[in-house]
VEXBA-640566 format. One record per residue: residue in three letters; x, y, z of N, C-alpha, C in turn. Coordinates in steps of 0.2 Angstrom, whole numbers. Layout:
# residues N
('ALA',(X,Y,Z),(X,Y,Z),(X,Y,Z)),
...
# end
This chain:
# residues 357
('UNK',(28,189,7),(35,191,5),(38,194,11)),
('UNK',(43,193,14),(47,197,19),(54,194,18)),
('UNK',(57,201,18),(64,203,18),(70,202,26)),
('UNK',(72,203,24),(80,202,29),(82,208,31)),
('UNK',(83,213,37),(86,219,37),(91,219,32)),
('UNK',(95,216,30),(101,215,26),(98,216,19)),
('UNK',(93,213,17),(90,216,10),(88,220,10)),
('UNK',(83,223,16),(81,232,17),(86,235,14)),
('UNK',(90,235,17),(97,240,17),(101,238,9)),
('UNK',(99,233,7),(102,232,0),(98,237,-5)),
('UNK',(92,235,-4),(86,240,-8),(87,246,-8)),
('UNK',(89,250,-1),(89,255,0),(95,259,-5)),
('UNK',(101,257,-4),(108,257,-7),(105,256,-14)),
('UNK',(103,251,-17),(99,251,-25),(97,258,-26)),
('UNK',(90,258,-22),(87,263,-26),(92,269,-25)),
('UNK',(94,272,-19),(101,277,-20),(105,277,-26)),
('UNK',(107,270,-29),(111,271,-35),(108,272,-40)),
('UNK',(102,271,-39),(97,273,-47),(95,279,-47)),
('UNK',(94,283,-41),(91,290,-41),(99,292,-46)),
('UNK',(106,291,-41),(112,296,-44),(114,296,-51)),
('UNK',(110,292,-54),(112,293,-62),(107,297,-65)),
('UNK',(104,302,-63),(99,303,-64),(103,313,-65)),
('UNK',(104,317,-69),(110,322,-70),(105,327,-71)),
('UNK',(108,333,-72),(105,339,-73),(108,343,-76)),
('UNK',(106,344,-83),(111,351,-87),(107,357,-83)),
('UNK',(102,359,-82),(100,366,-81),(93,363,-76)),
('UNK',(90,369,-74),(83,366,-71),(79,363,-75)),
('UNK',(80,356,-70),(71,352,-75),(75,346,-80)),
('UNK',(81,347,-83),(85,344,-89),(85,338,-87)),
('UNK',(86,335,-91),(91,330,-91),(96,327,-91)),
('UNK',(102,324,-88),(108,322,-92),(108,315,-93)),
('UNK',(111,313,-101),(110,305,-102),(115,304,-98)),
('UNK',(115,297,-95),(117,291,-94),(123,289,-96)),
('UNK',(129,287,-92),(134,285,-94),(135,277,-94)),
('UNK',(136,273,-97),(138,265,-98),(132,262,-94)),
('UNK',(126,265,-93),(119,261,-90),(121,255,-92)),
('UNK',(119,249,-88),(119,242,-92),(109,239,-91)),
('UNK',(106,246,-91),(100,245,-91),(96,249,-99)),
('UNK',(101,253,-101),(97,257,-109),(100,251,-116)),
('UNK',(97,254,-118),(98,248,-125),(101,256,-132)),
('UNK',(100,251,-139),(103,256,-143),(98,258,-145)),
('UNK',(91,258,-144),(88,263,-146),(88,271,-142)),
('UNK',(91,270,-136),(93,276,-133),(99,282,-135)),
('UNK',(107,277,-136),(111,278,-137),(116,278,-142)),
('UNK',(111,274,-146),(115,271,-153),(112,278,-161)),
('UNK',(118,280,-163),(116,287,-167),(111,282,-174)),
('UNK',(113,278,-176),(108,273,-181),(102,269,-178)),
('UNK',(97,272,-180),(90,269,-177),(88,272,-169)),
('UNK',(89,275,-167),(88,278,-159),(82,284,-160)),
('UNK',(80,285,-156),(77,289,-154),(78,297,-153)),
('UNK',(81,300,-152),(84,305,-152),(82,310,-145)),
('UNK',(83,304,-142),(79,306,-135),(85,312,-131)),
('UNK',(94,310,-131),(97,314,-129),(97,323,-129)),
('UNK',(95,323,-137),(93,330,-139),(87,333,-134)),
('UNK',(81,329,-134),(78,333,-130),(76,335,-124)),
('UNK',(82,328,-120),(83,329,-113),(89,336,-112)),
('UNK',(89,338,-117),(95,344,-116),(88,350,-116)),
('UNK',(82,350,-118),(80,355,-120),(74,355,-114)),
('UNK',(73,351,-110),(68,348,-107),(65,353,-100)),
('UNK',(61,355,-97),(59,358,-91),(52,355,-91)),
('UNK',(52,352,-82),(47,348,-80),(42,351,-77)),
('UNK',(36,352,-80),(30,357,-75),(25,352,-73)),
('UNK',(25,344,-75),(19,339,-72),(22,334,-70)),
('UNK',(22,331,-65),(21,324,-65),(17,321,-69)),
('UNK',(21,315,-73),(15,312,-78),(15,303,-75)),
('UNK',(9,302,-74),(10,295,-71),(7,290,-79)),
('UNK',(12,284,-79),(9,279,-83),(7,271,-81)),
('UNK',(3,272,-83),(0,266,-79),(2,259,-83)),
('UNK',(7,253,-82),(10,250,-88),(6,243,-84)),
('UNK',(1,240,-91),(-5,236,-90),(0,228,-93)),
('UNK',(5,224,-88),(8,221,-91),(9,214,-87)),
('UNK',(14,210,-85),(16,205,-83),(18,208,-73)),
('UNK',(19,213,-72),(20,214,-66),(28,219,-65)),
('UNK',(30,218,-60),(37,223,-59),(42,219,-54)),
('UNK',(47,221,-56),(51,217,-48),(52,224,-44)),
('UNK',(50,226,-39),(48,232,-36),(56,233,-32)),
('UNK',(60,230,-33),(67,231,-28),(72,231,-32)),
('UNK',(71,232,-41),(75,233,-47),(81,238,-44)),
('UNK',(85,242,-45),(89,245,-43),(85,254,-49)),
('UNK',(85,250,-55),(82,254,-59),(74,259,-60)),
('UNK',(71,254,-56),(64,255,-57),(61,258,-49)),
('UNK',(63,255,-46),(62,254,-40),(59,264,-38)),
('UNK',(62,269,-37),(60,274,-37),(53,279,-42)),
('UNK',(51,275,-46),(49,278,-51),(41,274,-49)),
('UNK',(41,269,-46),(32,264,-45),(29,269,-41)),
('UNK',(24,271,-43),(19,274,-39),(13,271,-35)),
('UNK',(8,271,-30),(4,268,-28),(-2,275,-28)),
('UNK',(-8,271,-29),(-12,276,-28),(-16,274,-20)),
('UNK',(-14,272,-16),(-18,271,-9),(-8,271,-4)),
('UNK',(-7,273,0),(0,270,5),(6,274,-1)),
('UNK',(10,271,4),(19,272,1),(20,267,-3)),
('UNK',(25,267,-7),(27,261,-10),(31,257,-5)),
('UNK',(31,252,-5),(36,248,-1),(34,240,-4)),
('UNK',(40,236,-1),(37,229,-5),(32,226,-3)),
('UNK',(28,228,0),(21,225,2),(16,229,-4)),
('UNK',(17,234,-5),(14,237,-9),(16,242,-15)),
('UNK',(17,239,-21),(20,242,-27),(16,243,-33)),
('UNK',(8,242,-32),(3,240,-39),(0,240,-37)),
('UNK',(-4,235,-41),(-10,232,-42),(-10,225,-45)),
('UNK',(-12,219,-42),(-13,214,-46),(-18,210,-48)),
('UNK',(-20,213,-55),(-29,209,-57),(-28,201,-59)),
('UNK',(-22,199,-60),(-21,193,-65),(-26,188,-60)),
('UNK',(-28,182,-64),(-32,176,-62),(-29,175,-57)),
('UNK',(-31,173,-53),(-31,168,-44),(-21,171,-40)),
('UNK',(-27,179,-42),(-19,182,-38),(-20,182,-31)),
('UNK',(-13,180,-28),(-13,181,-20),(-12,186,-15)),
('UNK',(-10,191,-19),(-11,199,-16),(-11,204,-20)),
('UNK',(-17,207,-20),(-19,213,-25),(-13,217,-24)),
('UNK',(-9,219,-19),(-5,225,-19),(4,225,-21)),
('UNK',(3,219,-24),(10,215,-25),(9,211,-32)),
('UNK',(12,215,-37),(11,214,-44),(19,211,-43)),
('UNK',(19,205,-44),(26,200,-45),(28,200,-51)),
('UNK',(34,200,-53),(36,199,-61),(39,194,-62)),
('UNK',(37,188,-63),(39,180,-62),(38,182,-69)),
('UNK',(39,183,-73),(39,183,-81),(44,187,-84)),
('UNK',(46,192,-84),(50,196,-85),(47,204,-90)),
('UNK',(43,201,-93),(39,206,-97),(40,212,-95)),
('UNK',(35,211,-90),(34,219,-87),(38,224,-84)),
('UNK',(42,221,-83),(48,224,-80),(54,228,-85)),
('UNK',(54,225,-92),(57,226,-95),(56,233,-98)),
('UNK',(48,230,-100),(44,237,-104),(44,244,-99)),
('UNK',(45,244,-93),(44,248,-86),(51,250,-87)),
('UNK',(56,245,-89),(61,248,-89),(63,256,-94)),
('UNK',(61,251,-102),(61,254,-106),(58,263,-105)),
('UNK',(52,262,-104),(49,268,-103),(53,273,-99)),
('UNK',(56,271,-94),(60,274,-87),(67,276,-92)),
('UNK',(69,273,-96),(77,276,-98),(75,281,-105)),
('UNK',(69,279,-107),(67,287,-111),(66,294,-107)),
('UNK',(61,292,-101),(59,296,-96),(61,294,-90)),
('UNK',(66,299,-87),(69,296,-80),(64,297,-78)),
('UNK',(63,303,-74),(56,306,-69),(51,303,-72)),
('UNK',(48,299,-74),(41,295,-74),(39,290,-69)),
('UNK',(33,291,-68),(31,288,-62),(25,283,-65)),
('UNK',(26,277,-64),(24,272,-66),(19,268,-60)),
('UNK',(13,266,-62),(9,261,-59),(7,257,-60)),
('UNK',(11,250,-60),(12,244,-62),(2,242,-61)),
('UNK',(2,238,-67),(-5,235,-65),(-4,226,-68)),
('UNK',(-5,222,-64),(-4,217,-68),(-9,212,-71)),
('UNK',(-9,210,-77),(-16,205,-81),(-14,200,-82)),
('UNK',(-8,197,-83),(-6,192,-84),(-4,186,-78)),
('UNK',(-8,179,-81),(-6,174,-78),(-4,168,-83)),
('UNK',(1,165,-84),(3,161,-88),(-1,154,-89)),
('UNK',(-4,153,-84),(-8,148,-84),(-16,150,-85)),
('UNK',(-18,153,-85),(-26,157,-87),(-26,155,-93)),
('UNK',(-34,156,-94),(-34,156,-101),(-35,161,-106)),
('UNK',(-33,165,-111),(-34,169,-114),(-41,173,-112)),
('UNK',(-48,171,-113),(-53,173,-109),(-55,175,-102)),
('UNK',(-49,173,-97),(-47,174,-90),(-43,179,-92)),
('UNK',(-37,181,-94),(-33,184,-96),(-36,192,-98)),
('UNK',(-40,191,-104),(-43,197,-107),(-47,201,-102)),
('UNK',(-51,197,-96),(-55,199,-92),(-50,203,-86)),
('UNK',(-45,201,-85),(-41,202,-80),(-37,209,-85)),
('UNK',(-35,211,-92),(-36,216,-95),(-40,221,-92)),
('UNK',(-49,218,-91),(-50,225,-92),(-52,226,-84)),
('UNK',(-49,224,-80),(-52,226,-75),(-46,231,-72)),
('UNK',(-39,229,-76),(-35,234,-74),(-36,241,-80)),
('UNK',(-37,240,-86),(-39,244,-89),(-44,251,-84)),
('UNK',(-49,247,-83),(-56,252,-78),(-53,256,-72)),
('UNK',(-48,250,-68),(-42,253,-63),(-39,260,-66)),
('UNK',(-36,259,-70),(-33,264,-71),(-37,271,-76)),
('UNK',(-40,271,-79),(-46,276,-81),(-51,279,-76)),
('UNK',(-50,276,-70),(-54,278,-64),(-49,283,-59)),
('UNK',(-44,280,-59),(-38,286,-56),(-35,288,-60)),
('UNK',(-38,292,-66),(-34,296,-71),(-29,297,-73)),
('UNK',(-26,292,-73),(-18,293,-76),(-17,296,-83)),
('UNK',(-11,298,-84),(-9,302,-89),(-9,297,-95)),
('UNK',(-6,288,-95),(-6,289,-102),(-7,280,-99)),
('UNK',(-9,277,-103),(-9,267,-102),(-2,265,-106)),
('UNK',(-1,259,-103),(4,257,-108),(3,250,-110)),
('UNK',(0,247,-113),(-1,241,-114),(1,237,-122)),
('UNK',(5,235,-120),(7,228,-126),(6,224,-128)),
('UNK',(-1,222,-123),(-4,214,-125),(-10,216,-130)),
('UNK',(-13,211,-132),(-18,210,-137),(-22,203,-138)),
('UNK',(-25,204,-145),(-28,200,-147),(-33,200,-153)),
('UNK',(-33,196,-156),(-36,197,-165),(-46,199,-163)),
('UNK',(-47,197,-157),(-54,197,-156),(-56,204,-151)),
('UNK',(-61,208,-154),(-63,214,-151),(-68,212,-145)),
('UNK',(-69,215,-139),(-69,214,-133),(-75,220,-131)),
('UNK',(-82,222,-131),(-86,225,-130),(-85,229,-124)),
('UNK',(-83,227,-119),(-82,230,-113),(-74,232,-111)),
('UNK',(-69,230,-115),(-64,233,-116),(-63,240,-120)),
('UNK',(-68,241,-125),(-70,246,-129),(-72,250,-127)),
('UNK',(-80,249,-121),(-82,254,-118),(-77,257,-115)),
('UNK',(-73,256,-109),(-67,259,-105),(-63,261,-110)),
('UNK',(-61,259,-115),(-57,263,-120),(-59,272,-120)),
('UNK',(-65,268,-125),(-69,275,-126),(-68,279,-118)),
('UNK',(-70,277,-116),(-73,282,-106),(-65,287,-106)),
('UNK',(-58,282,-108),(-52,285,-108),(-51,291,-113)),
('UNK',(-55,290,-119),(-52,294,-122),(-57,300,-122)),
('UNK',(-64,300,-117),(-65,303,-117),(-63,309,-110)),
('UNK',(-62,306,-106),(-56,309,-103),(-48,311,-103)),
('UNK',(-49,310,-109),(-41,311,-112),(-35,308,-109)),
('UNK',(-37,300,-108),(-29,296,-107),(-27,295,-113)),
('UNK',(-22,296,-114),(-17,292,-118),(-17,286,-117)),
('UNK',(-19,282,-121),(-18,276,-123),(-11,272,-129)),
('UNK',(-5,270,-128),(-1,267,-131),(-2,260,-133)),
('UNK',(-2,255,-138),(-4,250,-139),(0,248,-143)),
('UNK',(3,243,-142),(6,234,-148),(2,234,-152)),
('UNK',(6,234,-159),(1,232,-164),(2,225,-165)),
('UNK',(7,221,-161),(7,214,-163),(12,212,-166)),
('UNK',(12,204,-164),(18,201,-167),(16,196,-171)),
('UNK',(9,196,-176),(9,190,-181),(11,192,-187)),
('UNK',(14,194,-188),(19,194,-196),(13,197,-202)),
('UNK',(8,201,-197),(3,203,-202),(-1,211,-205)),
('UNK',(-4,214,-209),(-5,220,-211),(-11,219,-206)),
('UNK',(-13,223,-201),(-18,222,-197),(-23,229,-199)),
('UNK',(-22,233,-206),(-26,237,-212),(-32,229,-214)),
('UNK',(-31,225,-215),(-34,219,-215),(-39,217,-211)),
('UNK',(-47,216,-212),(-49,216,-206),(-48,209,-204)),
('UNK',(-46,205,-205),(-45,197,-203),(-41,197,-197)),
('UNK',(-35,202,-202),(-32,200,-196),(-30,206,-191)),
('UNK',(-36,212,-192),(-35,216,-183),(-33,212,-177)),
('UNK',(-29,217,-174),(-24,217,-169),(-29,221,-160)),
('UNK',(-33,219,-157),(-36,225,-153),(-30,223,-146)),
('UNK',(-32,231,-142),(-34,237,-144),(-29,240,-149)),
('UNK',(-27,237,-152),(-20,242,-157),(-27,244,-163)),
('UNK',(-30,240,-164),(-36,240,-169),(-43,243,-167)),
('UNK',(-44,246,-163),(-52,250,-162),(-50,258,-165)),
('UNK',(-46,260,-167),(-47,265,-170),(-50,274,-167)),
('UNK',(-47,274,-163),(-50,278,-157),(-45,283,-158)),
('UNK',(-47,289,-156),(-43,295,-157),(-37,295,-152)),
('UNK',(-40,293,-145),(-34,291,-140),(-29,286,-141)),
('UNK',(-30,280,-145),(-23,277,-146),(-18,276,-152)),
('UNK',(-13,275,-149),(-7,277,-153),(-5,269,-153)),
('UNK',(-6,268,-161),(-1,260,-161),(5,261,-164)),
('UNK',(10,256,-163),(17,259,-164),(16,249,-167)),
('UNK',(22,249,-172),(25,242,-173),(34,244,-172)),
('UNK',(39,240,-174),(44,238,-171),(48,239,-178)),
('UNK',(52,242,-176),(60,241,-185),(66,239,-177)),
('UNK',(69,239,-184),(77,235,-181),(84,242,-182)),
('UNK',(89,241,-182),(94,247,-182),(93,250,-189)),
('UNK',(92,245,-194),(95,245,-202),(85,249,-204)),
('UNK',(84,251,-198),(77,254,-201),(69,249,-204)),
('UNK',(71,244,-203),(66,238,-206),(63,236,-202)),
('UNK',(57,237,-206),(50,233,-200),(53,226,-195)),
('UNK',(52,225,-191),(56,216,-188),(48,211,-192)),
('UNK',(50,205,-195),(48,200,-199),(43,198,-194)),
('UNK',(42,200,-188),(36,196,-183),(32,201,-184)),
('UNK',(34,208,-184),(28,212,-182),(24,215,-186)),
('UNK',(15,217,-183),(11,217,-186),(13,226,-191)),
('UNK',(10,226,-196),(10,234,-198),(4,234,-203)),
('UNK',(5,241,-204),(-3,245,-207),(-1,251,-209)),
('UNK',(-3,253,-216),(-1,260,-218),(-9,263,-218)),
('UNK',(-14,259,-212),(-21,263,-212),(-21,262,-206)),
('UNK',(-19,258,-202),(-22,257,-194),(-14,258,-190)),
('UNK',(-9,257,-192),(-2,260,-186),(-1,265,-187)),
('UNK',(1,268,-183),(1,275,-180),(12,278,-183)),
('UNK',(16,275,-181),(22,274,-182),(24,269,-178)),
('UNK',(31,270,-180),(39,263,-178),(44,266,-172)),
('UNK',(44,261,-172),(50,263,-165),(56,258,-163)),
('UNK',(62,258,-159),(66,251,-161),(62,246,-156)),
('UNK',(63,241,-157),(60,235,-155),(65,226,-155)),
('UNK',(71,229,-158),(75,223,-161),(79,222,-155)),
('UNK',(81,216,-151),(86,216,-147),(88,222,-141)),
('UNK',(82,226,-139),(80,228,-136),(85,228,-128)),
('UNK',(89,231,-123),(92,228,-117),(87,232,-114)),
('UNK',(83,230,-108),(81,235,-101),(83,229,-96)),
('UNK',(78,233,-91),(78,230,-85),(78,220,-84)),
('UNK',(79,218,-81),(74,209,-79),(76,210,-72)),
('UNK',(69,206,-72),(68,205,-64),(76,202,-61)),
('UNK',(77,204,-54),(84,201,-51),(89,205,-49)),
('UNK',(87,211,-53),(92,217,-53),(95,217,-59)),
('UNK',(93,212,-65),(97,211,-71),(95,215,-77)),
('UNK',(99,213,-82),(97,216,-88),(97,212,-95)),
('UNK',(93,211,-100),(92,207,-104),(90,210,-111)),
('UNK',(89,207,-117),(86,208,-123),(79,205,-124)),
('UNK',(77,208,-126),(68,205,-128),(68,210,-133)),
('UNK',(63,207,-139),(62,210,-145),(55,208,-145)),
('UNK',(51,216,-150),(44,214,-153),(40,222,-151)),
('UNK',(33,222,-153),(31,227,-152),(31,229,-146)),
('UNK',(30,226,-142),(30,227,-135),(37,232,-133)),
('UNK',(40,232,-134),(46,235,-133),(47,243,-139)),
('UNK',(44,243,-143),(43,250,-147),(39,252,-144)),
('UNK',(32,247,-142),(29,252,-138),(31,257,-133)),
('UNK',(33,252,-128),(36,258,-122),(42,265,-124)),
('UNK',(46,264,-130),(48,270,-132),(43,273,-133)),
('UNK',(35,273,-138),(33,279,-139),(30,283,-134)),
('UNK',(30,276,-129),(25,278,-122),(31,283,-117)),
('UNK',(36,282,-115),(39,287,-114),(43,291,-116)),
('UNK',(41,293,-121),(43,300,-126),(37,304,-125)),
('UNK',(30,301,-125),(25,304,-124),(26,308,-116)),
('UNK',(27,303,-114),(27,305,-105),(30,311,-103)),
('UNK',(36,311,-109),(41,316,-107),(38,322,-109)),
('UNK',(33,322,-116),(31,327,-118),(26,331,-112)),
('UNK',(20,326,-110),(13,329,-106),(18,331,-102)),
('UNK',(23,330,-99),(28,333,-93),(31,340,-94)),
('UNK',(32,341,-98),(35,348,-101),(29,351,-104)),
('UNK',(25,349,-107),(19,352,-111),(12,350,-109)),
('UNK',(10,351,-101),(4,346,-98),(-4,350,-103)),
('UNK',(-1,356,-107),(-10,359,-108),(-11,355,-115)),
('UNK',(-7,351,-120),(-6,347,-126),(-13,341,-122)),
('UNK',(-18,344,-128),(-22,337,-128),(-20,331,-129)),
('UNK',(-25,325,-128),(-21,319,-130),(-21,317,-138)),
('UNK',(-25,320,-142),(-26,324,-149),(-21,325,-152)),
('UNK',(-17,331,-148),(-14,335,-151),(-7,332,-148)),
('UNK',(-7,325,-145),(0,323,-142),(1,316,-149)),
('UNK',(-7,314,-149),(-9,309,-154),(-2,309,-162)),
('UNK',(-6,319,-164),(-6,321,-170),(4,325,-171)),
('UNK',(5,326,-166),(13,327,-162),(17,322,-165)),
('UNK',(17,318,-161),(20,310,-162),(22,308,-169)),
('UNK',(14,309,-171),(14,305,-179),(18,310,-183)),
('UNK',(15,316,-182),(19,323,-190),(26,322,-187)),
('UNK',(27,320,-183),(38,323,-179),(41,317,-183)),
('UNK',(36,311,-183),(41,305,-186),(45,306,-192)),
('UNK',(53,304,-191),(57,303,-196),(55,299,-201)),
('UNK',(55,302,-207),(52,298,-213),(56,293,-213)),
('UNK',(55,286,-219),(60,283,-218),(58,278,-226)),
('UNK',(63,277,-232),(58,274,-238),(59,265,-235)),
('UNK',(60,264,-231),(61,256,-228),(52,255,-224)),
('UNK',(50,264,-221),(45,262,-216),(39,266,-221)),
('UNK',(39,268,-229),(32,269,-231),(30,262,-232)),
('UNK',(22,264,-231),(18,259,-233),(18,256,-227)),
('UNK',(21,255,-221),(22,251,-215),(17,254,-210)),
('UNK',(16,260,-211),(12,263,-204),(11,272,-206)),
('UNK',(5,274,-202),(2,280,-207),(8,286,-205)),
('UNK',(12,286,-202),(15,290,-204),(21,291,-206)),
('UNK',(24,285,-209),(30,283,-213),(37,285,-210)),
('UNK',(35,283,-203),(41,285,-200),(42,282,-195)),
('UNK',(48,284,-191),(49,282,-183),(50,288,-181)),
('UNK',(49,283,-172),(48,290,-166),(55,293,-167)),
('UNK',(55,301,-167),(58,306,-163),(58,310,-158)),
('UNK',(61,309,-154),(59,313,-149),(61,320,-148)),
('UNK',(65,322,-150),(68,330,-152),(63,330,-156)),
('UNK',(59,327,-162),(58,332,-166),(49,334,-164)),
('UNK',(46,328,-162),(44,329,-157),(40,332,-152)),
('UNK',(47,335,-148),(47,341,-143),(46,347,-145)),
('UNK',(52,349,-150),(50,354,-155),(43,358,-158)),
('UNK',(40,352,-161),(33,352,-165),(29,354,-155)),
('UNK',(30,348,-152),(24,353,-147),(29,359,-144)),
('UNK',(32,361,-143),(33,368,-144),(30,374,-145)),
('UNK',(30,372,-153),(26,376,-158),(18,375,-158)),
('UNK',(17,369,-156),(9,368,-155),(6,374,-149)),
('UNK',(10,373,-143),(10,376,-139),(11,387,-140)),
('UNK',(14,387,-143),(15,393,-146),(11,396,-148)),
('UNK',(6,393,-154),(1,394,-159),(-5,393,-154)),
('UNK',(-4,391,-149),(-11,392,-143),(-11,398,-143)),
('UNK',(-6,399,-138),(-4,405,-132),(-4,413,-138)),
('UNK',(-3,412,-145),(-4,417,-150),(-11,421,-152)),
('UNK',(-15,414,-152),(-22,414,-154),(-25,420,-153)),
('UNK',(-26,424,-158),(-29,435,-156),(-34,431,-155)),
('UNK',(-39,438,-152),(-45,438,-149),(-48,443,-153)),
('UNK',(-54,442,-155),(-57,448,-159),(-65,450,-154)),
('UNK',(-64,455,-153),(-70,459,-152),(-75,459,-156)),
('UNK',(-84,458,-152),(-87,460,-155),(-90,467,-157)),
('UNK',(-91,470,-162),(-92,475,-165),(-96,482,-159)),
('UNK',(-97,486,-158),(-102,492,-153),(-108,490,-156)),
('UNK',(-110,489,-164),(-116,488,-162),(-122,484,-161)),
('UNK',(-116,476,-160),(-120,473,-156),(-123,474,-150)),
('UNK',(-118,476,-148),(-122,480,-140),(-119,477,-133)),
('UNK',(-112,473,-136),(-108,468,-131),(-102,467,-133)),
('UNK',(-100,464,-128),(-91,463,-130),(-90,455,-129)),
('UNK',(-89,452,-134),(-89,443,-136),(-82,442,-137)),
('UNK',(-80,438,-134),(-73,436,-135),(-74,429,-139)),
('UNK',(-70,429,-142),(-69,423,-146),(-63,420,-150)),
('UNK',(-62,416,-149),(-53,412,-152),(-55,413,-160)),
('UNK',(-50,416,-163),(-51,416,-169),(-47,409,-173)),
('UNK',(-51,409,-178),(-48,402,-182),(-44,403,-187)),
# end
């Protein structure tokens, strides 16, 4: 792939315009975005959104949080995105923006978004969390077969649990559990990635063992399954749900972000709820980096706004909020930094320090 001076220089003026929308109420803050034609109404819209505005007012940034988004690829010269790709070996430039695991790729370091998937979900994450640093891994090839496919999953999975990123973002699936997919899970959660996951788009309760949805259905302490509601608060009629195995909802309906081209589009489904949770999550490790992945897990779920449209739908009968969210790890973090210390007694004959329960 090579470029014209005249695209350099067009790329360069891109990513420029994308950094400038990027505002500051105080240090660390954020300021939303004025007529972006890259956020949707789950950003901006007071019915069904997020309530991400509130906590960018409240927000101070102490980590880089890198997300590794496991999907169809990126258009590395977005105008939107393009700032935010990180690489773990070089600089980013269009030779190098990823990783590419899919079947009979032509260049591991050039994850191409011929699809538009990936880029959309990259977007999304990115207009929840400006400052997210993404590292595009690509498993998809349209022409593979499912089995090629899953394998190409997990090699980027392993990729990314090996250079310990902050949190995965992956929206792909499949009804069959994958043994060596599992193991890498687990390795993640025992090094505390965050894992974000699609519960799916079969119109099914995946509480059901029939119809498990993996990885949204391994049940692991590090994954967070999310399914999709629309503005009117309603599950969307494709997506899978569980009031035993989904985690919570997020908008997912007609969805605008990024498309490859410079463009912007609509896509609807879990895939697209997921990247709200994923970066709302982002935003929190970033302001609150000593929050387990546990305790980002159990955060997420208690902040969700209750909703009688989303009980029964997912365990914690709610959608994502972001303010409420930030708030609760706040207070999680408070309740650390509080914890007395008690002394052992003189006549044991030492001084024991120990976190009181």
């Amino acid at each position: 792939m090579t470029f014209s001076i005249n695209k350099k220089l067009k790329i360069a003026l891109l990513s420029a315009l994308a950094l400038s929308h990027i505002g500051l109420f105080a240090e660390g803050s954020i300021a939303p975005l004025k007529d972006s034609p890259y956020e949707s109404w789950g950003i901006n819209s007071s019915q069904g959104a997020i309530n991400i505005t509130s906590a960018w007012k409240s927000f101070t940034q102490k980590k880089d949080v890198i997300v590794a988004v496991i999907d169809t690829g990126v258009d590395p010269t977005h105008s939107y995105l393009y700032k935010n790709l990180i690489v773990k070996n070089g600089k980013v430039n269009i030779m190098n923006f990823g990783k590419d695991f899919s079947k009979n790729s032509q260049a591991e370091s050039r994850p191409s978004d011929s699809h538009g998937h990936g880029t959309h979900v990259s977007g999304i994450i990115r207009s929840v969390f400006p400052q997210v640093k993404i590292l595009t891994l690509k498993y998809y090839n349209p022409k593979a077969s499912g089995q090629d496919n899953l394998n190409s999953t997990i090699r980027a999975l392993r990729y990314a649990v090996q250079q310990n990123v902050d949190i995965i973002n992956y929206s792909g699936g499949g009804p069959e559990p994958a043994i060596e997919e599992l193991k890498i899970l687990r390795e993640a959660e025992k090094k505390g990635i965050l894992v974000i996951a699609a519960a799916g788009n079969e119109e099914s309760n995946i509480d059901i063992k029939k119809n498990a949805y993996y990885p949204a259905s391994y049940g692991l302490s590090n994954i967070i399954s999310v399914t999709a509601h629309d503005q009117q608060l309603r599950i969307l009629k494709s997506s899978n749900y569980g009031r035993l195995t989904v985690d919570i909802a997020a908008p997912g309906h007609r969805i605008n972000s990024a498309l490859p081209g410079n463009r912007a589009g609509f896509l609807t489904g879990t895939s697209q709820a997921t990247a709200f949770v994923t970066g709302a999550a982002a935003l929190l490790k970033a302001q609150y980096p000593k929050l387990t992945t546990k305790e980002l897990k159990e955060i997420i779920r208690s902040s969700a706004r209750k909703e009688i449209t989303l009980m029964g739908k997912c365990i914690s009968s709610g959608r994502l909020d972001a303010y409420n969210a930030q708030k609760l790890a706040a207070k999680y973090i408070k309740a650390k930094n509080n914890k007395s210390r008690k002394l052992a007694t003189k006549e044991e004959g030492q001084i024991t320090y120990r976190m009181a329960r």
